[in-house]
C-alpha positions as CSV (number, residue, x, y, z in Angstrom):
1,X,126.4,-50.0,-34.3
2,X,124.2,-49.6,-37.6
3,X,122.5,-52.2,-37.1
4,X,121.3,-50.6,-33.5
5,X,120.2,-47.2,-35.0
6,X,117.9,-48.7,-37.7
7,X,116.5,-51.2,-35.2
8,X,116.5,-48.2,-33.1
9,X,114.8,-46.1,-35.7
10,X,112.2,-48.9,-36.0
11,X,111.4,-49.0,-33.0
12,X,110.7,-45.3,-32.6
13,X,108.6,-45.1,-36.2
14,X,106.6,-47.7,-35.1
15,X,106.2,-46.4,-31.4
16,X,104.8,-43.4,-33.3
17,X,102.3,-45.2,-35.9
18,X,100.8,-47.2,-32.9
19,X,100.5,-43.7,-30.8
20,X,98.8,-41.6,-34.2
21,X,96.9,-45.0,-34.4
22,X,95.4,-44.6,-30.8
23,X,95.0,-41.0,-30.6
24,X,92.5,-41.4,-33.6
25,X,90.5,-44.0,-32.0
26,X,90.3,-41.9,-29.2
27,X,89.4,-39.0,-31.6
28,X,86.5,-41.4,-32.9
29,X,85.1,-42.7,-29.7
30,X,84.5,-39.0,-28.2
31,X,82.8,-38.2,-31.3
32,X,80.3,-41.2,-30.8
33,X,79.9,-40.8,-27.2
34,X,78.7,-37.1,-27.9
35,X,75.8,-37.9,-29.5
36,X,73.6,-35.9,-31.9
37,X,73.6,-32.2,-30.7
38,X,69.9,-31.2,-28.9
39,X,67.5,-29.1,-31.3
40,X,67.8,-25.4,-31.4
41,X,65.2,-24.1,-29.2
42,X,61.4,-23.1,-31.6
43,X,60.8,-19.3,-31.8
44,X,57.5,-18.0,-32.6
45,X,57.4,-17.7,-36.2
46,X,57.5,-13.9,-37.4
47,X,54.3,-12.0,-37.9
48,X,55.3,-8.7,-38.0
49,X,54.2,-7.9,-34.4
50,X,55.2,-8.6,-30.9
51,X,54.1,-11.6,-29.3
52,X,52.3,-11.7,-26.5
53,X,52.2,-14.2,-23.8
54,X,49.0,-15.5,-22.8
55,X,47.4,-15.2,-19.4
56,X,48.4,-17.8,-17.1
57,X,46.4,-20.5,-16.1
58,X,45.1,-19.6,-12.9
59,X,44.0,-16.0,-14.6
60,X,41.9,-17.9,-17.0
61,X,40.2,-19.7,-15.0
62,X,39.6,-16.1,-12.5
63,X,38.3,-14.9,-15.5
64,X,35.7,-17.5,-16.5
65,X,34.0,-18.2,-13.2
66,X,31.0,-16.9,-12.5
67,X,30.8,-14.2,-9.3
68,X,30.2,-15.1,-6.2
69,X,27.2,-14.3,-4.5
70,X,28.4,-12.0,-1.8
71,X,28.2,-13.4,1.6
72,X,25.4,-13.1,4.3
73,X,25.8,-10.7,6.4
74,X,22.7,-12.1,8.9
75,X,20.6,-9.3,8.0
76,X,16.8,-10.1,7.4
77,X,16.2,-9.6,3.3
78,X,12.8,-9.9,3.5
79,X,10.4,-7.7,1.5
80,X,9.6,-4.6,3.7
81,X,5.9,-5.0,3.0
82,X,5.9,-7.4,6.0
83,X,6.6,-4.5,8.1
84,X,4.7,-2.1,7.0
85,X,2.2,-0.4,8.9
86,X,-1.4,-0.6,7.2
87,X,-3.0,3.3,6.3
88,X,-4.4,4.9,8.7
89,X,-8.1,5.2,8.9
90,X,-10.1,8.4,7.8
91,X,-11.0,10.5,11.2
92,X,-15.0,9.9,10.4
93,X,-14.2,6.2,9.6
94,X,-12.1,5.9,12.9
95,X,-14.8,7.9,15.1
96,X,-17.2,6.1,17.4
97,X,-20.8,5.7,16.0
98,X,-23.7,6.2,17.6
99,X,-27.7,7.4,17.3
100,X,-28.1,11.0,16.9
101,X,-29.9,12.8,20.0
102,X,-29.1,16.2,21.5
103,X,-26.0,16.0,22.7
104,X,-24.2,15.4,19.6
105,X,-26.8,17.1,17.0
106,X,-28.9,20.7,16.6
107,X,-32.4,21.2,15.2
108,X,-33.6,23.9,14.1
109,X,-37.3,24.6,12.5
110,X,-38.4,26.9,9.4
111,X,-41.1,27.6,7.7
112,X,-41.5,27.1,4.0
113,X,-43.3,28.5,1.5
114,X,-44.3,25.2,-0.4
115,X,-45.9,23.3,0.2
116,X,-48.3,25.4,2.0
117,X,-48.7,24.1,6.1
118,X,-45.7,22.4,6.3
119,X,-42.7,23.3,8.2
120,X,-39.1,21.6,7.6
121,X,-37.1,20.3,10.7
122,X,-33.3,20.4,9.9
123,X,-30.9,17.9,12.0
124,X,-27.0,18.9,11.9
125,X,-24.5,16.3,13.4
126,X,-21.9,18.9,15.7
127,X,-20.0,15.9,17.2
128,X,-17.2,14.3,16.2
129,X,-17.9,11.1,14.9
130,X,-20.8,9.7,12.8
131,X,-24.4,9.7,14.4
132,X,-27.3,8.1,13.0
133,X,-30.8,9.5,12.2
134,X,-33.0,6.5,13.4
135,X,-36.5,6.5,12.1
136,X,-38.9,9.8,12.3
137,X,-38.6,12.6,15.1
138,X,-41.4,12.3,18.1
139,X,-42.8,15.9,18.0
140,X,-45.6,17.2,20.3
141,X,-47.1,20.8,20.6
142,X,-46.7,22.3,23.4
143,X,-48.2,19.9,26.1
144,X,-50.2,17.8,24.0
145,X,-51.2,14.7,25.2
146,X,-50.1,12.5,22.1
147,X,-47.6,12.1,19.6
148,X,-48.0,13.9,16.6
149,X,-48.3,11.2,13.8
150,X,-45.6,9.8,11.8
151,X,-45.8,9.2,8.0
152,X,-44.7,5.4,7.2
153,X,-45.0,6.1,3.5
154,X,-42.1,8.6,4.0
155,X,-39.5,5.7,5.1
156,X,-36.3,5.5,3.4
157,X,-34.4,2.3,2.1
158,X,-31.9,3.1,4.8
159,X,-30.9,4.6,8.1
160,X,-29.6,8.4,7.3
161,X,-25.9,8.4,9.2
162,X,-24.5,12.0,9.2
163,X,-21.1,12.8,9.3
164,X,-19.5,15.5,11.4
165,X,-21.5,18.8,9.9
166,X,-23.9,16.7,7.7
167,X,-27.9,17.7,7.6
168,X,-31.0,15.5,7.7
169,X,-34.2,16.6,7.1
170,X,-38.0,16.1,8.2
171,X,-41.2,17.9,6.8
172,X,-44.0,18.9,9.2
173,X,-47.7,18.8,7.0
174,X,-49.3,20.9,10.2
175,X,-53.0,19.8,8.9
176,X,-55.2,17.3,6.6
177,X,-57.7,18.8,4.2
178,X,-59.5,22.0,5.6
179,X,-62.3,21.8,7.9
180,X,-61.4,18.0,8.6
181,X,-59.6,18.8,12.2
182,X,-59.9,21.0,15.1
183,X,-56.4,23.8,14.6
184,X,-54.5,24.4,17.9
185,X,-52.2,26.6,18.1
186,X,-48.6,26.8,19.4
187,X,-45.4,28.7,20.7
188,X,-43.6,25.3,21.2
189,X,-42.1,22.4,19.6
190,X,-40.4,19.1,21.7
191,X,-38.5,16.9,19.7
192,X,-37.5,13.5,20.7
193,X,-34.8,11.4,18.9
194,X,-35.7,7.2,18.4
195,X,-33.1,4.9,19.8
196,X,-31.7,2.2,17.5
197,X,-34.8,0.1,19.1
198,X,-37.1,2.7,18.1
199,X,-38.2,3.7,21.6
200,X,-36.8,7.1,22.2
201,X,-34.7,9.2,24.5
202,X,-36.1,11.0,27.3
203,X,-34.6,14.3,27.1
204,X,-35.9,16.5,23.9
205,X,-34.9,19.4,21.9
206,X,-37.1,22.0,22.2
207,X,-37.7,24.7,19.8
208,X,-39.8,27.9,19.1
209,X,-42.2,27.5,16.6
210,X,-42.8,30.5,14.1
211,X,-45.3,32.9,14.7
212,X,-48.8,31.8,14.1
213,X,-48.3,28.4,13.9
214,X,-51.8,25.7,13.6
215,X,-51.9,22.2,13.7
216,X,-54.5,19.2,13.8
217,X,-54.5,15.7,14.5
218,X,-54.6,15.0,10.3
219,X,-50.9,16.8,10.0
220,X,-47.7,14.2,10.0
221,X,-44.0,14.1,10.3
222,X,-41.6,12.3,7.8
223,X,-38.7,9.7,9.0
224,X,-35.6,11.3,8.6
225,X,-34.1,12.2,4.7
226,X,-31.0,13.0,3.3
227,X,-31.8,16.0,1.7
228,X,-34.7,18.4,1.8
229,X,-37.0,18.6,-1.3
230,X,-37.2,15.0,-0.7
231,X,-38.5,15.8,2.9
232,X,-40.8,18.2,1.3
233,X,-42.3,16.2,-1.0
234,X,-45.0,14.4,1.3
């Protein structure tokens, strides 16, 4: 019977050593299977202030594009200029032209003082566009039988045109030296305006002369001027 209880006894201690032996392997083989333990996640380091995440990626790249151009809308965007309407002519610019006569113009004669014997013819434009003065005023006395003569030396460099209410003047030398003509006198004056042509047109102005007024076939008419003391001066 003693010899059962210490085999007995045996038995159990050595049941027990093989079961502390196995229970530290098994210890030892979870420890290796573990592995090493994963790093601790990296925090921003300190810097005394809050960090601040940055802006995500699509944001950045929002950010550093250029703008669009904004779309078409179809529209013409063409300078205006294209459109716009040219400035509109000056009335006596715009008006028709044509010769002066005596349906668009009055005449009127005066007598001066000087020269002595000469009377001035003054032509106003009363129409409503610009007339031109063509070359010197036909003139007879009354019902003479010629044209009194026309002074060639009193041509200007150009055509007088007259705008509405411009003048244009003439001078009338009634006689050459003394004693050198026969003098008629006369109540009347017929003035005929020159076409472009330098014929003239049928129908006259006709004007009362001043009192006492002698002429002979010496005297002349000047072409047309633009002002009056040059008309005076022949």
């Amino acid at each position: 019977m003693r010899t059962h209880r210490i085999r007995t006894t045996a038995l159990t201690a050595t049941a027990l050593v093989a079961a502390l032996s196995l229970t530290a392997c098994a210890g030892n083989e979870g420890t290796k299977s573990a592995g090493p333990a994963p790093a601790a996640a990296s925090t921003p380091a300190a810097t005394g202030t809050d960090a601040t995440p940055g802006p995500a990626a699509s944001e950045t790249a929002e950010s550093s594009a250029s703008p669009a151009a904004p779309a078409s809308s179809g529209e013409n965007t063409a300078p205006h200029s294209a459109t716009t309407k040219a400035p509109q002519a000056t009335p006596a610019a715009s008006a028709a032209r044509t010769a002066c006569t005596t349906a668009n113009t009055r005449v009127t004669v005066t007598q001066v003082s000087r020269p002595i014997n000469h009377l001035l013819l003054t032509l106003k434009n009363t129409g409503s566009g610009l007339c031109d003065a063509y070359y010197a005023p036909h003139l007879r006395f009354d019902e003479a039988q010629s044209v009194f003569p026309i002074l060639e030396s009193s041509k200007p460099q150009a055509v007088v045109t007259l705008a509405p209410g411009e003048e244009a003047y003439a001078g009338i030398g009634l006689s050459g030296e003394p004693g050198q003509g026969t003098l008629n006198k006369s109540k009347n004056l017929s003035v005929y305006f020159a076409k472009r042509n330098g014929s003239t047109y049928d129908k006259p102005a006709t004007l009362k002369l001043p009192a006492e007024t002698y002429w002979d076939g010496n005297g002349f008419v000047t072409y047309w001027q633009s002002d009056r003391a040059t008309a005076l001066t022949f």
